[in-house]
KOLGURO-173415 format. One record per residue (C-alpha): x, y, z; residue number from 1. Coordinates in pm, 1 decimal, padded with zeros to 6 digits. Example, Ala and Ser with C-alpha at 12.3 -4.5 7.8 and 13.67 -1.06 7.14 Angstrom:
KOLGURO-173415
((01230.0,-00450.0,00780.0),1) ((01367.0,-00106.0,00714.0),2) 
END
This chain:
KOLGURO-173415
((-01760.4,00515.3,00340.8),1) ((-01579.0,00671.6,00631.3),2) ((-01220.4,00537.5,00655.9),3) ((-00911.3,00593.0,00851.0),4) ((-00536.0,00428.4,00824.0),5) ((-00356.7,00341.6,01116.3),6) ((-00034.2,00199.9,01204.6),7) ((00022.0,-00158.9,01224.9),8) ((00051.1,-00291.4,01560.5),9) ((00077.1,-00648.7,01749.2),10) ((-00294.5,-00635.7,01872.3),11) ((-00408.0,-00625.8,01488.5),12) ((-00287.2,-00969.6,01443.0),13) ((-00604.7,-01171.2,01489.6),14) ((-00807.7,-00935.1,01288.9),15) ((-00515.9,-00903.8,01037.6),16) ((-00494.2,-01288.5,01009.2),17) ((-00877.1,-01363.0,00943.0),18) ((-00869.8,-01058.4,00674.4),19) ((-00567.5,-01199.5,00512.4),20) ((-00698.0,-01568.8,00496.7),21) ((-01066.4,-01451.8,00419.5),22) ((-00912.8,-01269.5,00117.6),23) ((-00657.5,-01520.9,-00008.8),24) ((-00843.0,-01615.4,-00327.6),25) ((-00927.1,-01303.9,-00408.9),26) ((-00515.7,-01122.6,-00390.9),27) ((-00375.2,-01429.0,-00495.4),28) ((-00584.5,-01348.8,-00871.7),29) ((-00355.5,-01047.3,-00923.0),30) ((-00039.0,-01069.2,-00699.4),31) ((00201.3,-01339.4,-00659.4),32) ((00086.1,-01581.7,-00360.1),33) ((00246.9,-01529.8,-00031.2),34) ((00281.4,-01903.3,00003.8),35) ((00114.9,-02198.8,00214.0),36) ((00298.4,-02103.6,00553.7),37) ((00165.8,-01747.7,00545.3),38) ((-00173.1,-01913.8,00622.4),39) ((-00058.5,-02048.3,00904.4),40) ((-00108.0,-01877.4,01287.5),41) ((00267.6,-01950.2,01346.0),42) ((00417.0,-01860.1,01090.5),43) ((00197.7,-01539.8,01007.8),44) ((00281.3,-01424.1,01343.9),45) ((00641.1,-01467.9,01342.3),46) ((00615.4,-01258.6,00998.2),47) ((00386.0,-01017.2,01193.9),48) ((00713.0,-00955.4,01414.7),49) ((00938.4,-00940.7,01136.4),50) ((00738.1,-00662.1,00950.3),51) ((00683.4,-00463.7,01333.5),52) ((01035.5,-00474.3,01360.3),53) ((01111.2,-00319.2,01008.4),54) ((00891.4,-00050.2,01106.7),55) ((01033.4,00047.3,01465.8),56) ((01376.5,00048.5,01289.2),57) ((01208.3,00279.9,00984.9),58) ((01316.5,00110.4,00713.0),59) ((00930.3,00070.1,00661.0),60) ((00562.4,00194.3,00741.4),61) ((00312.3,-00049.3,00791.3),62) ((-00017.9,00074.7,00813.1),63) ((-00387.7,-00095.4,00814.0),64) ((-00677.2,00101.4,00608.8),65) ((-01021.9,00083.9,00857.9),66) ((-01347.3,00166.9,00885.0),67) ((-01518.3,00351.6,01129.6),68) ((-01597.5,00009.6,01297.7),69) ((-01240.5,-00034.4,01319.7),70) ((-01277.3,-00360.6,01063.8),71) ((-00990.4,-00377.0,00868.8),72) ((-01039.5,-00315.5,00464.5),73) ((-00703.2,-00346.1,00347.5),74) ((-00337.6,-00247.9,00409.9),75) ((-00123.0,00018.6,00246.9),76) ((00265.8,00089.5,00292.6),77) ((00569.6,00230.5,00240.9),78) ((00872.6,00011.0,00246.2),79) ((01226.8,00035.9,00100.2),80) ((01234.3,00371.3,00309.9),81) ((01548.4,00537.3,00148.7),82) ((01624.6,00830.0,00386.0),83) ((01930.5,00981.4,00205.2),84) ((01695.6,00996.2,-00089.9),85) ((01355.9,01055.0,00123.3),86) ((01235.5,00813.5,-00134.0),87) ((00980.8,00501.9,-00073.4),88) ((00758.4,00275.3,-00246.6),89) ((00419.3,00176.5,-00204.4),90) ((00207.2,-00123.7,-00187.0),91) ((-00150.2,-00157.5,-00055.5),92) ((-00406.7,-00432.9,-00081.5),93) ((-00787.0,-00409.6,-00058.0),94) ((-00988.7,-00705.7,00068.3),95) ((-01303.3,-00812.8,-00188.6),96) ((-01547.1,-00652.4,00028.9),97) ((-01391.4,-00296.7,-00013.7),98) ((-01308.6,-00342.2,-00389.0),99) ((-01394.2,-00131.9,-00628.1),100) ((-01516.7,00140.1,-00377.2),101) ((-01279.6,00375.2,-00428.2),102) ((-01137.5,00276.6,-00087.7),103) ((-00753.4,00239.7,-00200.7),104) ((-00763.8,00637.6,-00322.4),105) ((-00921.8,00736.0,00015.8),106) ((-00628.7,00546.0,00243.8),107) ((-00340.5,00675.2,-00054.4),108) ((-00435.9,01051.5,00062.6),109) ((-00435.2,00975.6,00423.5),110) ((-00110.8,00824.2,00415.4),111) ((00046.0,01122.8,00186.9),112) ((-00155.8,01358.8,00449.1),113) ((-00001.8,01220.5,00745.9),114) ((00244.7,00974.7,00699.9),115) ((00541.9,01110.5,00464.9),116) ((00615.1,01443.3,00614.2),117) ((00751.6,01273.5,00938.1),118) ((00908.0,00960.3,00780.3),119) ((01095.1,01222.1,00539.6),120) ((00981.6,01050.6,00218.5),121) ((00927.8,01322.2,-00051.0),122) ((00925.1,01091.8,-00339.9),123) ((00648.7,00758.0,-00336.9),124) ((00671.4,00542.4,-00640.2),125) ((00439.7,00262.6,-00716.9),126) ((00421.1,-00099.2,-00917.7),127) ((00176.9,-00316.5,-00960.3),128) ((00153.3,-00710.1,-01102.7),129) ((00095.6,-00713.7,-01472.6),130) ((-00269.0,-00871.5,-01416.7),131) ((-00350.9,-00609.8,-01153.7),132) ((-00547.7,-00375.4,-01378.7),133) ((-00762.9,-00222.5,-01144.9),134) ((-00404.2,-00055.0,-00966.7),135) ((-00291.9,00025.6,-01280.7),136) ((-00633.5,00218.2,-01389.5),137) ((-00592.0,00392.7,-01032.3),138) ((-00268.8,00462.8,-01004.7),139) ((-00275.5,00646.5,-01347.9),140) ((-00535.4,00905.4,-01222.8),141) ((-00421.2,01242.7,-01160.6),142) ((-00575.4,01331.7,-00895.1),143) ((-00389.0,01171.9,-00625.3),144) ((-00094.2,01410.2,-00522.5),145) ((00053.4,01492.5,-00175.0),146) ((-00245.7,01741.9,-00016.8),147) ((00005.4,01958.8,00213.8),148) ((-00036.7,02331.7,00123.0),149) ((-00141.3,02229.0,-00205.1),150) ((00223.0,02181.4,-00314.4),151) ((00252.7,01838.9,-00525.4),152) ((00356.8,01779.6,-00853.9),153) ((00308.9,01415.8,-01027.5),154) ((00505.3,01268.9,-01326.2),155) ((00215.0,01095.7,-01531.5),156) ((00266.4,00955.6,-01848.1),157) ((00013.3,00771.1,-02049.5),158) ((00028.8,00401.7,-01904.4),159) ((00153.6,00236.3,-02265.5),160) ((00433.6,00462.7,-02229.5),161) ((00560.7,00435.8,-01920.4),162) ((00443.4,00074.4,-01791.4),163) ((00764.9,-00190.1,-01820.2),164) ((00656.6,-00534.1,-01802.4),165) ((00936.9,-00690.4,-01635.8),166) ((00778.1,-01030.5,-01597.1),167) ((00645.0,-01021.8,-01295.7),168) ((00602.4,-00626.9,-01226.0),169) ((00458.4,-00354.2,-01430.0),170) ((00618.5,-00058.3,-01336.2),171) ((00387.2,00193.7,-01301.6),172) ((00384.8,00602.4,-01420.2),173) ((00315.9,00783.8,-01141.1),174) ((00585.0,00876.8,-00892.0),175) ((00449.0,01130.4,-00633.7),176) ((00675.3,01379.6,-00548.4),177) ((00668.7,01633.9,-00285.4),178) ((00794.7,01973.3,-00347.6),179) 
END
């Protein structure tokens, strides 16, 4: 499938809205609910603004992952944007339909391709929820490095040794870092 990422914006927030509420169920079995309110038109848009306003300010990068139909599949990001350290971490969601499909490791290289070089980041860490096998299992492959000039290196550890079960996080092993 033929996919593309691109930044969040204000028009994406019907579209945005009826993925997010179509998919409820299905997140809220591996990641901690967002809560009632979030359901709600008002409320989602006023934390619409909230998030577009992190981003103009770059302390985050909001993006949506698409397909060629422009129907939104999911959302990856990089937020805590630590500038001194070029340093971020990610967090994506993939709606059921796109599950499974490899679509998560498709958007992950875009956003290493085209996002971090002019947001600064050279270093992307990941976590995932401790039910959230499926990122753990992709997280953990190797293959996913920053693509520019073939210059990438990845810390990976086998996941029993490096993932920390802190309750509510595992802590995941890779940490992408850009040479």
């Amino acid at each position: 499938m033929s996919i593309h990422i691109e930044p969040l914006k204000q028009q994406d927030a019907p579209a945005l809205f009826a993925f997010e509420c179509k998919n409820r169920e299905f997140f809220e079995r591996t990641v901690p609910s967002r809560g009632e309110a979030y359901y709600h038109c008002d409320y989602f848009q006023n934390s619409l603004q909230a998030l577009l306003a992190e981003q103009e300010q770059r302390i985050s990068c909001f993006t949506l992952i698409k397909n060629a139909a422009g129907d939104i599949l999911g959302r990856m990001n990089l937020v805590d944007l630590d500038h001194e350290r070029g340093s971020a971490e990610l967090g994506y969601r993939v709606g059921a339909d796109a599950a499974g499909k490899g679509i998560a490791s498709q958007a992950l290289k875009l956003l290493l391709a085209e996002y971090i070089q002019p947001l600064g980041v050279r270093e992307v860490q990941a976590k995932t929820t401790a039910e959230n096998i499926a990122s753990q299992k992709s997280a953990a492959q190797k293959r996913l490095c920053f693509p520019r000039d073939g210059r990438c290196g990845i810390l990976a550890l086998p996941l029993d040794a490096v993932a920390v079960d802190s309750g509510l996080f595992v802590f995941i092993l890779v940490i992408w870092y850009y040479m």
